[in-house]
C-alpha distance (Angstrom), angle and dihedral (degrees) to the residues before:
residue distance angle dihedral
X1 . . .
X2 3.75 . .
X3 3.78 123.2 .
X4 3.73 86.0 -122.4
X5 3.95 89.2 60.1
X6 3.76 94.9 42.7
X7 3.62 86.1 47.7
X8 3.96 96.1 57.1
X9 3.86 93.6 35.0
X10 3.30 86.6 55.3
X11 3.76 98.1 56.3
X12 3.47 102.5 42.0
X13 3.82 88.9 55.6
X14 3.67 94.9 56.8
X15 4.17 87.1 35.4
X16 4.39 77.4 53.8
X17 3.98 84.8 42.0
X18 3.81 95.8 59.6
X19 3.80 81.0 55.9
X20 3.33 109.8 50.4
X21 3.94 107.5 -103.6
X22 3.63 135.5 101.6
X23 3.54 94.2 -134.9
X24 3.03 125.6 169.3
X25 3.98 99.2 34.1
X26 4.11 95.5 -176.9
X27 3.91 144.2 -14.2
X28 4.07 91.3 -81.7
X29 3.43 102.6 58.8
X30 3.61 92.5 45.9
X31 3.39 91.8 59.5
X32 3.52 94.9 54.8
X33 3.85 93.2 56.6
X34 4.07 83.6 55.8
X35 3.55 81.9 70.2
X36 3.44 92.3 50.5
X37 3.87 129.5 74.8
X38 4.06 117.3 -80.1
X39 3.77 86.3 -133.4
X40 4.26 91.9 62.7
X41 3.49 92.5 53.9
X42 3.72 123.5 117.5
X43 3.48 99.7 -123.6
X44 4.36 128.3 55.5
X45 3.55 113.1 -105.3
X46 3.97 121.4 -147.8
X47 4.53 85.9 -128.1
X48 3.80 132.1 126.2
X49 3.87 103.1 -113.3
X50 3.41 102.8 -109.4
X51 4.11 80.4 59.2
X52 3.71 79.8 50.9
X53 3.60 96.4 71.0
X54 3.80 99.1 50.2
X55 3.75 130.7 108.7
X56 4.12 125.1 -144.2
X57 3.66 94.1 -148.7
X58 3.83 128.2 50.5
X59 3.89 89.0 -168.1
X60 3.71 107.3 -57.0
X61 3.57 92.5 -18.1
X62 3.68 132.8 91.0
X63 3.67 118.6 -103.1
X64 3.59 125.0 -127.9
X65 3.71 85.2 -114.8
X66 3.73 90.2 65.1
X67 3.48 106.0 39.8
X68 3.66 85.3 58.8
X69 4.23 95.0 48.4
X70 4.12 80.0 46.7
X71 3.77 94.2 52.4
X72 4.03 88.7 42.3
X73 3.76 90.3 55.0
X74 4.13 85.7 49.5
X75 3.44 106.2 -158.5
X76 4.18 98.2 59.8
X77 4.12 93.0 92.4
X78 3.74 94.8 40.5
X79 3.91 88.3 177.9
X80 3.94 96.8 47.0
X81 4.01 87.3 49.0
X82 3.53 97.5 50.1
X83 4.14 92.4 48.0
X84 3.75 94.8 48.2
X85 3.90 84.9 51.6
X86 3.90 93.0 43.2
X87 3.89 88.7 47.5
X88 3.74 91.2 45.8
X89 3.71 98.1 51.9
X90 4.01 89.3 42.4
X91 3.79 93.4 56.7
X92 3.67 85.3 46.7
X93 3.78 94.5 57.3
X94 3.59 90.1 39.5
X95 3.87 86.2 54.4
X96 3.53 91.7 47.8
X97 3.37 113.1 44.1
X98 3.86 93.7 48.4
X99 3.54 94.9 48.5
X100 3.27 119.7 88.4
X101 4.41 99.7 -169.8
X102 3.32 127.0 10.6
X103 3.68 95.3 -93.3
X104 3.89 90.9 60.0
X105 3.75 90.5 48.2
X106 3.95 96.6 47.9
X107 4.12 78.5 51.2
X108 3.45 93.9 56.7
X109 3.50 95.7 38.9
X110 3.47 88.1 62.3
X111 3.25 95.5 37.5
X112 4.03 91.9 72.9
X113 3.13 99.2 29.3
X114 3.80 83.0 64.9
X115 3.56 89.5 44.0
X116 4.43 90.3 61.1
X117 3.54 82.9 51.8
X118 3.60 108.7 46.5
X119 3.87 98.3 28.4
X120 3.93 126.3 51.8
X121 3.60 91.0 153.6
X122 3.73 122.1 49.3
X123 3.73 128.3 164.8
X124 3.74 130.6 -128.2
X125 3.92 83.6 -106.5
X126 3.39 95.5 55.4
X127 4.02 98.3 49.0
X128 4.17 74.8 53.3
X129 3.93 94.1 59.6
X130 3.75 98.8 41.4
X131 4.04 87.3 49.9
X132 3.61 88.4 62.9
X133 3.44 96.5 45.9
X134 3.96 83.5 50.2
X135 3.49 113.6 29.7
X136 3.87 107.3 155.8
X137 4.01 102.3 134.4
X138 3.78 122.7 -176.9
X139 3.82 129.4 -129.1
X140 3.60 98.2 -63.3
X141 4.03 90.1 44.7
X142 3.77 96.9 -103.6
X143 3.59 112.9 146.6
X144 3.98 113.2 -126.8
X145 3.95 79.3 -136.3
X146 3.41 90.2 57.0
X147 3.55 98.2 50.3
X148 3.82 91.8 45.4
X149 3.84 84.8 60.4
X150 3.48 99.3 56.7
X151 3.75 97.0 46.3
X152 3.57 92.7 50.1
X153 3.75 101.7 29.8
X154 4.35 131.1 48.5
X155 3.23 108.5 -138.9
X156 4.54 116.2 -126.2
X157 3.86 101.5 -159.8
X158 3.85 118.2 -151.3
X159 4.15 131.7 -138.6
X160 3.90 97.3 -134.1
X161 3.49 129.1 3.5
X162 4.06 117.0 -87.6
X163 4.06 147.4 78.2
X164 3.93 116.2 -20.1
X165 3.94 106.8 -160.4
X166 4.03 104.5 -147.9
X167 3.96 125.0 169.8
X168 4.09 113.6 -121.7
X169 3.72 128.6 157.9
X170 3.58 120.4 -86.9
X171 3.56 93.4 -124.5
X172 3.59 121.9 29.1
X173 4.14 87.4 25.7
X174 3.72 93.5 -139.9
X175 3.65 111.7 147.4
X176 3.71 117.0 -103.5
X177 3.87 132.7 -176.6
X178 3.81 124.6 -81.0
X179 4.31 105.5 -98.5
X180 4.17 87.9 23.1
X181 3.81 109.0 152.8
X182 3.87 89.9 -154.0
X183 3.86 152.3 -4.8
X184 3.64 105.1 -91.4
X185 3.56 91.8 -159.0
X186 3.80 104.2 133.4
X187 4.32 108.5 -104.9
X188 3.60 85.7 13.9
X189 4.16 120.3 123.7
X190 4.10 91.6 166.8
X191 4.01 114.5 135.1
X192 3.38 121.9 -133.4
X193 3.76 114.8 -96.4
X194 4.33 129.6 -174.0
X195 3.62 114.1 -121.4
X196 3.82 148.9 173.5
X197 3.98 129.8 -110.3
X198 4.05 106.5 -174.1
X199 3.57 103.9 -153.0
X200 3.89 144.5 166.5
X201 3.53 108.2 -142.2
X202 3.79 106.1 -17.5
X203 4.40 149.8 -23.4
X204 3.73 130.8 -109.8
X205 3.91 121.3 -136.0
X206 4.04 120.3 -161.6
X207 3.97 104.7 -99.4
X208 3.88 101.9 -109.1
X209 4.10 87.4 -102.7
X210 3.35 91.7 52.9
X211 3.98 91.0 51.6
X212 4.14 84.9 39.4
X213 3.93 99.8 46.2
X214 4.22 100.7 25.3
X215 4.10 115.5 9.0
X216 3.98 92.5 47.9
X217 3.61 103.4 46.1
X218 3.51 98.3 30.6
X219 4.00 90.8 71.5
X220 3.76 94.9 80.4
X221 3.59 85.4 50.0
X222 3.82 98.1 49.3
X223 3.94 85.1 43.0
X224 3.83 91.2 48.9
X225 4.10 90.1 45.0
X226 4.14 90.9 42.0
X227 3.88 95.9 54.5
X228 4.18 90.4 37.0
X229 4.05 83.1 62.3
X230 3.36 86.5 58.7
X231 3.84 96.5 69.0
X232 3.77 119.6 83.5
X233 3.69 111.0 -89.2
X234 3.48 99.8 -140.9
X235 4.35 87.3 69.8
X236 3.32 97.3 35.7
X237 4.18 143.1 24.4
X238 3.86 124.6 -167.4
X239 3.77 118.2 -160.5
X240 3.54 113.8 -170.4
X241 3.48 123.1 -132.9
X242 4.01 95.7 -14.9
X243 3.81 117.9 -157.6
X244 4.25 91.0 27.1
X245 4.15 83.9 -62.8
X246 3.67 105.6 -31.6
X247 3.94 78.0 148.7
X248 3.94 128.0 -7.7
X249 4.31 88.7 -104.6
X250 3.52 145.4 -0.8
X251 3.45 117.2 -143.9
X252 4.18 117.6 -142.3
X253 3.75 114.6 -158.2
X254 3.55 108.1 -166.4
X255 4.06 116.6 -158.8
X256 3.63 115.3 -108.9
X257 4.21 94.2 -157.4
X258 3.91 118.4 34.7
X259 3.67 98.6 -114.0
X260 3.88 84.6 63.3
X261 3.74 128.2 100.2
X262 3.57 128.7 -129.4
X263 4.19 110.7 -117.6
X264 3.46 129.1 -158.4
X265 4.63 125.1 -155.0
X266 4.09 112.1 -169.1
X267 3.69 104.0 -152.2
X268 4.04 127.9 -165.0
X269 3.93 112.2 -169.2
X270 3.85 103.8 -156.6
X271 3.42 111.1 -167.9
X272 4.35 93.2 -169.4
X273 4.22 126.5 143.4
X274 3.80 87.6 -138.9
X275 3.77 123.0 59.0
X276 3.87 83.7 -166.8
X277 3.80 97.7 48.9
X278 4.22 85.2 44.2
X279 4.34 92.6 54.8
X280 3.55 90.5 37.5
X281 4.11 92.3 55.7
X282 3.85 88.2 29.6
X283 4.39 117.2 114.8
X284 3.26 117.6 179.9
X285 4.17 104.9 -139.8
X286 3.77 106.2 -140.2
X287 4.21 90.2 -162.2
X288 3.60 93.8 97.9
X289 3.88 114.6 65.8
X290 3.95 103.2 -136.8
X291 3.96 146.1 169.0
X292 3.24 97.6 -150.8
X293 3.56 125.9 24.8
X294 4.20 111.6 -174.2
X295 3.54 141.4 165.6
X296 3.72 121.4 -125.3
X297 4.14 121.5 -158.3
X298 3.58 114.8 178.2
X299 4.11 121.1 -114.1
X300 3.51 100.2 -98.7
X301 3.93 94.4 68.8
X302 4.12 82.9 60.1
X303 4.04 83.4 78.4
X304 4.07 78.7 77.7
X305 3.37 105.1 89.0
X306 4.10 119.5 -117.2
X307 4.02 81.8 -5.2
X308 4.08 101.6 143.4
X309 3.86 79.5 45.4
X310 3.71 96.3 55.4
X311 3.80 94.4 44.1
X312 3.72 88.5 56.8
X313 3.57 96.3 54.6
X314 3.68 94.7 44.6
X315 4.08 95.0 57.0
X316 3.68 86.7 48.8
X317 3.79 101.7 123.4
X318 3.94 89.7 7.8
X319 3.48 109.2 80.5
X320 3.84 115.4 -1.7
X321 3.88 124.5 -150.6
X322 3.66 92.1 27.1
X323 3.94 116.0 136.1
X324 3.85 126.2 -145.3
X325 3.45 117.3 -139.0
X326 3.87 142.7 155.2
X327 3.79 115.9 -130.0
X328 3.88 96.5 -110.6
X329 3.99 90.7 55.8
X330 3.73 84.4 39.8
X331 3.74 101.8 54.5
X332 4.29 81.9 37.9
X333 3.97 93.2 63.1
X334 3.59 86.9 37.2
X335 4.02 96.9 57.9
X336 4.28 85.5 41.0
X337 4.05 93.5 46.9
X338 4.09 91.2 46.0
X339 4.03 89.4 48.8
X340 4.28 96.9 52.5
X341 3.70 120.5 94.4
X342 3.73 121.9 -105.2
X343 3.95 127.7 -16.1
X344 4.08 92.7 -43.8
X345 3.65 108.0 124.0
């Protein structure tokens, strides 16, 4: 087994030890109790209790649960980590190089990190269009776009040129397997659906750390940023991702009479099974001067009993003056603050 495994066996039999039991007595029966509960083991766990009722395998799978503990602990997926940081550092080149001011680069910034969000699929042709919007290449005349693509993307090459008909879900647009009943994306309830990818000589899907660390969690935040647009922009001003992701959006209330003040919320939507693993991991970026500074987990973590409640408690002495809220309050105070007269909140 791995020396992470032997590692954790081996302190949860001596934890076990200091109470009395012999538990656990090899490698298979502690794999069953991974399919069991956290709360029914023999041995007290240091976890908020709706932690306490998760499981860290879904049969022989990992949970969510787990994944989430592994990515806390950093180096478990050594493959995943290194991507996300590849892909991160390519998009900030990309950014970079094709920006001419800090304003352009923020733009482009957000431009692709839109793109990991919006697109898991792109076609040859459309890596084609977005190189000519950003053509910056570097000495041996690779485009930064271009690299960006391939560290975040696997490329699916094609016989002949044409259609490719792939199954995705009709709402997040991940790809999913032909007969699939569902997504599986967690908060998810999209349907598969058939469609086509017109390409010349192949497709690019997101690498699965780029779907794990960027495409999955960023939907809350494209959902938060899509209905934000919605508001008039004369009240109220999103930025996303302000100071290349400082926090996910800045907020920009604009004063309605000219005695009023202008106001500004910084908002991180954390999309995370565990509200302990989430304040544990959480860093509150002081770049971005702000009146508010809250946390925003989407609805579906609310099925987690007493979850907003254990996420408070946890960044208790971790990040002070940070809010807790879930995105339909959120969006709620939003549409109330953006309707008041002057800076009042």
């Amino acid at each position: 087994m791995p020396r992470a495994w032997r590692d954790a066996r081996g302190r949860l039999w001596w934890k076990a030890q200091a109470l009395g039991s012999d538990w656990p007595g090899n490698d298979l029966e502690l794999f069953e109790w991974c399919r069991r509960p956290l709360r029914s083991w023999p041995v007290r766990l240091s976890l908020a209790d709706g932690d306490l009722e998760a499981v860290l395998l879904n049969g022989d799978e990992l949970s969510e649960f787990a994944e989430q503990a592994a990515d806390l602990v950093r180096h478990a997926d050594v493959e995943a980590e290194l991507v996300q940081n590849q892909t991160f550092a390519a998009l900030m080149s990309c950014a970079r190089m094709n920006g001419d001011d800090e304003e352009a680069v923020q733009r482009i910034y957000c431009r692709l990190r839109r793109l990991l969000i919006d697109r898991p699929v792109l076609s040859d042709r459309d890596v084609h269009a977005l190189n000519r919007e950003l053509p910056k290449a570097d000495a041996d005349s690779d485009s930064y776009l271009a690299k960006f693509v391939r560290t975040a993307y696997i490329l699916h090459p094609v016989e002949s040129p044409g259609k490719v008909r792939l199954s995705r879900c009709r709402e997040c647009h991940n790809p999913v397997d032909d007969g699939a009943s569902n997504c599986g994306t967690p908060g998810c309830n999209g349907r598969p659906e058939r469609f086509e990818v017109a390409c010349l000589g192949g497709y690019w899907t997101q690498h699965r750390a780029t779907r794990q660390f960027f495409h999955d969690p960023g939907l809350l935040e494209g959902r938060l940023l899509d209905r934000l647009a919605e508001l008039s922009a004369d009240r109220v001003r999103a930025e996303p991702w302000p100071c290349l992701d400082a926090w996910d959006a800045a907020l920009i209330f604009e004063p309605v009479s000219a005695v009023g003040e202008r106001e500004c919320w910084a908002i991180d939507a954390k999309d995370c099974a565990s509200p302990t693993l989430l304040a544990r991991g959480f860093r509150s970026d002081p770049r971005v001067p702000a009146r508010r500074r809250i946390i925003v987990v989407p609805m579906h973590r609310l099925q987690t009993p007493g979850y907003l409640t254990d996420l408070e408690r946890e960044l208790q002495g971790r990040a002070a003056g940070v809010e807790v809220l879930d995105e339909k309050a959120f969006l709620r105070q939003v549409r109330i603050r953006a309707t008041k007269v002057g800076g009042a909140r």
